[in-house]
N, C-alpha and C positions, 0 to 999 in steps of 0.2 A: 103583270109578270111576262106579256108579249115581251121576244123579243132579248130576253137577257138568257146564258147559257146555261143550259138543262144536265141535272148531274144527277144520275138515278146511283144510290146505294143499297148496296144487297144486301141486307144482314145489318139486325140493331143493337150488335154485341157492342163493347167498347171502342173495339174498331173504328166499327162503323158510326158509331154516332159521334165520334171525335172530328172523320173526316165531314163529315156532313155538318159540322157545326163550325169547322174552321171555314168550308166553303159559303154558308151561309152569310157568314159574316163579313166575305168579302164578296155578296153582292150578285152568290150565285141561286136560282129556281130548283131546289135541292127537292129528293125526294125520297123517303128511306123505306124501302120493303123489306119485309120478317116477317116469318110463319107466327112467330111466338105472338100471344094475346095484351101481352105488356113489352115496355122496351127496356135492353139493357142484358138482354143474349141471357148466356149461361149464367155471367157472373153475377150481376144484379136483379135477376129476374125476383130472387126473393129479397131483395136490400133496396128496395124501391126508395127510403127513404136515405138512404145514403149520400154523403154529400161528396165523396172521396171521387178523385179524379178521375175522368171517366163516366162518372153515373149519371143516368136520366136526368135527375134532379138538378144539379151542380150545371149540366150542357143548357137545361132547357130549352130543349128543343119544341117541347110541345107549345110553346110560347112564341117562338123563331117563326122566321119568314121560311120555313119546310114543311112538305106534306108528309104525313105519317102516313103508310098502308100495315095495317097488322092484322093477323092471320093470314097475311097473303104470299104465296107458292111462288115462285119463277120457276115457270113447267118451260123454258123454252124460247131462242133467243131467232125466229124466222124470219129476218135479215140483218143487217147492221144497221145499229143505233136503235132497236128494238128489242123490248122484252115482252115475251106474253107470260100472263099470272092469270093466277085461278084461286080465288078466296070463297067466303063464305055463301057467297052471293049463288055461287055455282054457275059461274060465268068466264068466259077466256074476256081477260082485257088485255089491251096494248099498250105498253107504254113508250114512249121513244125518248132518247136520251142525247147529249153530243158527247160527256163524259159520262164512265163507267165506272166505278169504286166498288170493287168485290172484297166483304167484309166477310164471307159465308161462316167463318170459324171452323167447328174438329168438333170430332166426335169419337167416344170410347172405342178404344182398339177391340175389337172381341177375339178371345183366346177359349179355342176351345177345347174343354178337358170333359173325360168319363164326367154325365149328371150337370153340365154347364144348361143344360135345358127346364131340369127341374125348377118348378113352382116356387121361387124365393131364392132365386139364385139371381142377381140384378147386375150391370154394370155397376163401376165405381161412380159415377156420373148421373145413369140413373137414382141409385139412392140415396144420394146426396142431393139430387135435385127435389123427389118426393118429400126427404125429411127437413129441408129448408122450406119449400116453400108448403108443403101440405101436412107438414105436421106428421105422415105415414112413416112407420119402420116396416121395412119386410118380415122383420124377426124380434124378440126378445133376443135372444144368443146368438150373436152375431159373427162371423168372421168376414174380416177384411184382409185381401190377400193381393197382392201385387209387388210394382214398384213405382218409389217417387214420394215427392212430397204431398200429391193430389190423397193419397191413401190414407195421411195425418188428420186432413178435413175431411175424409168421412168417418173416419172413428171419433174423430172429437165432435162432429153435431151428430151421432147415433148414439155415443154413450148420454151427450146432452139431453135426446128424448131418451134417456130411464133403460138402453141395451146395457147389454153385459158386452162385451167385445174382445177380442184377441182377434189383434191385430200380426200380421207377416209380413215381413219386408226381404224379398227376395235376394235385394243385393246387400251383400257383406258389408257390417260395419267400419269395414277397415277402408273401402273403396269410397266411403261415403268421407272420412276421415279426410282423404287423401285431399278431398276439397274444400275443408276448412277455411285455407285462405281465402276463397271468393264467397264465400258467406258467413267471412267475418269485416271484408272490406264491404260489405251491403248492408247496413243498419237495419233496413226495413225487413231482408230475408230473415235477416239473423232473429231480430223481433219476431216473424210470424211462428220459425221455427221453435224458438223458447216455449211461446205461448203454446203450442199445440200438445209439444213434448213436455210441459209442466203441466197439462191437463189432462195429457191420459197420464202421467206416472201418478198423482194424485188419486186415478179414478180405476187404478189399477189397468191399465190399457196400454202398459208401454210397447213398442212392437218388439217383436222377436225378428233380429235380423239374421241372414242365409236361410230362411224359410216361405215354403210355400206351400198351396194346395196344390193335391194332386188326383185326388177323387171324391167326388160329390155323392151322396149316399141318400136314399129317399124311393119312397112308392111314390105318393100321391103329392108328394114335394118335400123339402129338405130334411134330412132328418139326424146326418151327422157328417163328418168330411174327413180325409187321410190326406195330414199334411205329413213336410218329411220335409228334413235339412237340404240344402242343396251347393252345389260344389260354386265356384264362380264363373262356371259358364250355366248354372241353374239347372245341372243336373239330379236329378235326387240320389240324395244317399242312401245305398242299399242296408235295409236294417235301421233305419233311423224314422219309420213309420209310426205317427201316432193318431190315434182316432178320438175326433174333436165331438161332443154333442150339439150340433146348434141347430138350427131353424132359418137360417138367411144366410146366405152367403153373397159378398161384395166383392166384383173381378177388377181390378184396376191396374192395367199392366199400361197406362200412357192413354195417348190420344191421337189420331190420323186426320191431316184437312181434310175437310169439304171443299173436294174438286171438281166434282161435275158440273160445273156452269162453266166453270175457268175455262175445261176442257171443251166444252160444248161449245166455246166461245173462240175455239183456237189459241189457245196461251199455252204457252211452254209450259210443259213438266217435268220436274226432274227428280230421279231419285235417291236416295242417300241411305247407302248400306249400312252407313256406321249408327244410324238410327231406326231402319227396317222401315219407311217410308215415303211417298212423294210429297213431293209439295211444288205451289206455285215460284215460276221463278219472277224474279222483278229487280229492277237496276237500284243505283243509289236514292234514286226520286222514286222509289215503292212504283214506276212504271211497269206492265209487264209487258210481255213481247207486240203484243198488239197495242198499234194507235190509241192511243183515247181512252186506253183500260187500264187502271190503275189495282194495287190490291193492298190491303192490310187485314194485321192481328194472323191467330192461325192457320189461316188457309198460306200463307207464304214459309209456314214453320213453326212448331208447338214450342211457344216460349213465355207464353204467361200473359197474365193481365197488364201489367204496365209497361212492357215491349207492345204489344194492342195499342194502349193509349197513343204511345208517341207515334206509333206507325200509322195510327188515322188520322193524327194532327200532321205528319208529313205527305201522307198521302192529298188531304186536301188541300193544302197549300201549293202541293206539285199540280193538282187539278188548277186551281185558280192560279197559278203563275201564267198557265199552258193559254188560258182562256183570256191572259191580257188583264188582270184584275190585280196582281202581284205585278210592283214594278220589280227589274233585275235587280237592284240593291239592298231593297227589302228581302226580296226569299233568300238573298245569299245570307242577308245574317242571319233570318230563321231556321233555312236550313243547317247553317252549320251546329248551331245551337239545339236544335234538335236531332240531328247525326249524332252529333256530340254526347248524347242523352241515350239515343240508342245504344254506342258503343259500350259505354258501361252498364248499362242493363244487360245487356247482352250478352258480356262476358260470363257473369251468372248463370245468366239461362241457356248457355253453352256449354256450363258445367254440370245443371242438372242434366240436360238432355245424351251426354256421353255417360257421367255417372249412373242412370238410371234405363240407361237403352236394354230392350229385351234382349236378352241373351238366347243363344243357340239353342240350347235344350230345350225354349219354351215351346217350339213347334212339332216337339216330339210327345210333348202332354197327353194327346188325344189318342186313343187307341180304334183298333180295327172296325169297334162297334159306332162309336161317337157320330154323332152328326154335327158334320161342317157345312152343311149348307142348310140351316132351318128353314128356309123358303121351302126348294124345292127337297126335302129329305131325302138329301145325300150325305151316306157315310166315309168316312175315312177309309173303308175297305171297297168300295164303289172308286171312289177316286184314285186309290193305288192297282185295283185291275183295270184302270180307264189307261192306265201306263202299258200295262201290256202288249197296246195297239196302237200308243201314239207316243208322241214326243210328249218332255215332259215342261210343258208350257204352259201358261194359265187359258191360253186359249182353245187350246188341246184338248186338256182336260174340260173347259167348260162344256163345250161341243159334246162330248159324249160321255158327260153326263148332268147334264143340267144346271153345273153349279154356278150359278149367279145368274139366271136368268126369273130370279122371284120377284117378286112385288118389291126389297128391296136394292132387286137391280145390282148386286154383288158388293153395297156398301159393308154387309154385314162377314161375308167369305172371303172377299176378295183378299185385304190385307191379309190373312191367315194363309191362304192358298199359295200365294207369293213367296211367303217366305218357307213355308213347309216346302214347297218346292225345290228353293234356293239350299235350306236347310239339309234337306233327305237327298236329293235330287240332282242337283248339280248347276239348278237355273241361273240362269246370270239375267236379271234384270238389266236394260238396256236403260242407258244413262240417260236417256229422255223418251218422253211419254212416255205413257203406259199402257200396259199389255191388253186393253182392250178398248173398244170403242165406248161411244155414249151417244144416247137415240132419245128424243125426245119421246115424251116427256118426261123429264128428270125426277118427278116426282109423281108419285102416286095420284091419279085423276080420273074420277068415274068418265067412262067411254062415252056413254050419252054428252057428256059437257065436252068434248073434245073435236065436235060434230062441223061447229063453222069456225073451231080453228086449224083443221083439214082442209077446209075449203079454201082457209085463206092460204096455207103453205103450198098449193097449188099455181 
């Protein structure tokens, strides 16, 4: 393998193992790193046997001329064309690379509301990931509350393990309506929608749409919840309070890339109000601002699984073009045929992402007690006297008073902080980058292991 061009990919979700298997195949020394203990990210982590486009199985990579690292961290990128990771082993290693392919994906937006802390209160994401892949429900009596379509697959594998459910879907049925036409011209949406929607009406689970939660109720953990109708900017309607009994509660208001490497790496960010989040920017060839780094699936923007696939099969062929492995008349017809591919998926998942974007009222959920920063326990009543004495900025407020300075480093406040800001406040997020920096190491790493790779960033 001396000798032939080196393409380290970050992330084993569908992304990423597409572009790592389109490069493989034209001849490149590929090599795929993820935290997760199997490959195939969020979506496939429990559909191992799956042979659907995109999956482990179908790419076979594990078979390909690529190296698998799993359970392994990128805590940290100390010069160009290198990464350092820290796995099991409890060691800093290096890797170096001449292409880069950031597949990191997204993670649950956290919205925080009175009792979002309480014992059985889980993302939409997490619950869905314990009850697909381990079999666990948080609750017999479930509520799932959000928006989007993500909200359908977790009441339909909760009610599947034996929950009772009622299900909320924030935005109005009328608005969901409105885009009928792009998920009647998509066979496949349309299909998955049917399926979901003819599974909870059967199973009694249909959602209840212009509703949400609004307080979570519980000593020792969950014990009952006060949803309440809401207007179409998600505000609750006064007098339209009802008190639910259940045991688990599921928050599922979207999902925000995993930017911190991008950032760490120097790549443009930019942000998008009409959605309440950043994402990676990257040109028609999935390049992003920096030489050599390419990116797909959701770290470039939260649009589904099969926008993923095509984005890591364009992305590696834009790798292997760059590297002389792709003659010019070859990627042209590829690429066009896969643009082509994207644009209509696209349009879809440009309709849920406008149809289903949180609305204003959500960042007014949380009252004076609530805690927004579970790291460091910081309230909502801490961070609006942190205004009294400073501007009202994410960075302002972090300074005095702690908020995102926890173990997980403001992934979990941040997006909330922003727009509460923007929301209450008057913030205007600035159309590139974001409002704070990123410090190695990106991920959580016992101090002791970080000892000679101090030495080396010296």
């Amino acid at each position: 393998m001396a000798g032939r061009a080196r393409l380290v990919v970050v992330g084993a979700g569908p992304a990423g193992l597409t572009s790592a298997a389109e490069a493989s195949a034209r001849g490149m020394q590929v090599t795929v790193v993820d935290e997760g203990a199997v490959l195939g990210g969020q979506f496939f982590r429990a559909r191992q046997d799956s042979w659907a486009e995109g999956s482990p199985r179908r790419l076979g990579l594990g078979d390909a001329d690529a190296q698998i690292l799993l359970r392994t961290t990128v805590v940290d990128a100390p010069t160009d064309g290198v990464l350092a990771t820290w796995s099991a082993n409890r060691r800093i290693e290096y890797i170096e690379y001449d292409w880069l392919v950031l597949a990191t994906g997204a993670y649950d937006r956290p919205v925080p509301i009175p009792g979002w802390t309480l014992p059985g209160v889980l993302t939409a994401g997490g619950a869905h990931a314990l009850a697909k892949t381990n079999g666990v429900v948080p609750g017999k009596r479930m509520l799932v509350a959000g928006s989007g379509p993500f909200i359908l697959a977790v009441a339909d594998v909760l009610v599947a393990r034996g929950c009772s459910v009622t299900t909320l879907e924030a935005t109005p049925f009328t608005m969901q309506i409105a885009g009928l036409k792009a998920v009647v011209r998509d066979p496949e949406l349309l299909r998955q929608a049917a399926g979901y929607m003819g599974r909870l009406a059967v199973r009694r689970a249909t959602p209840r749409y212009g509703w949400t939660v609004t307080r979570i109720i519980g000593n020792e953990r969950v014990e009952s919840a006060i949803v309440q109708r809401v207007d179409i900017e998600w505000r609750p309607v006064p007098g339209s309070e009802k008190a639910l009994q259940v045991d688990g509660v599921c928050l599922g208001f979207g999902f925000v890339p995993r930017l911190d490497l991008a950032q760490l790496l120097g790549c443009s960010v930019a942000y998008q109000a009409d959605s309440s989040d950043y994402r990676l920017q990257t040109n028609a060839h999935m390049r992003t601002t920096r030489e050599r780094i390419f990116a797909a699936g959701e770290v470039t923007g939260v649009a589904g699984v099969r926008v993923a696939h095509v984005e890591g099969r364009l992305a590696g062929l834009s790798v292997a073009r760059e590297a002389g492995l792709v003659t010019a008349a070859e990627f042209e017809l590829r690429q066009r045929d896969l643009s082509a591919r994207l644009g209509k998926l696209r349009r879809a998942a440009e309709w849920i992402r406008v149809a289903f974007r949180p609305r204003p009222a959500l960042w007014s959920l949380a009252q004076p007690p609530t805690v927004v920063c579970r790291c460091e326990d910081v309230t909502l009543e801490a961070a609006e006297r942190a205004l009294c004495a400073n501007s009202a900025d994410p960075l302002s407020v972090k300074v005095a008073t702690r908020i995102g300075m926890g173990l997980c480093q403001g992934r979990i406040c941040s997006p909330y902080l922003i727009e509460w800001l923007r929301a209450k406040h008057g913030y205007r997020p600035a159309a590139a980058g974001r409002p704070w920096s990123v410090r190695p190491p990106i991920s959580p790493v016992p101090i002791g292991d970080l000892a000679s790779h101090t030495d080396r960033r010296r």
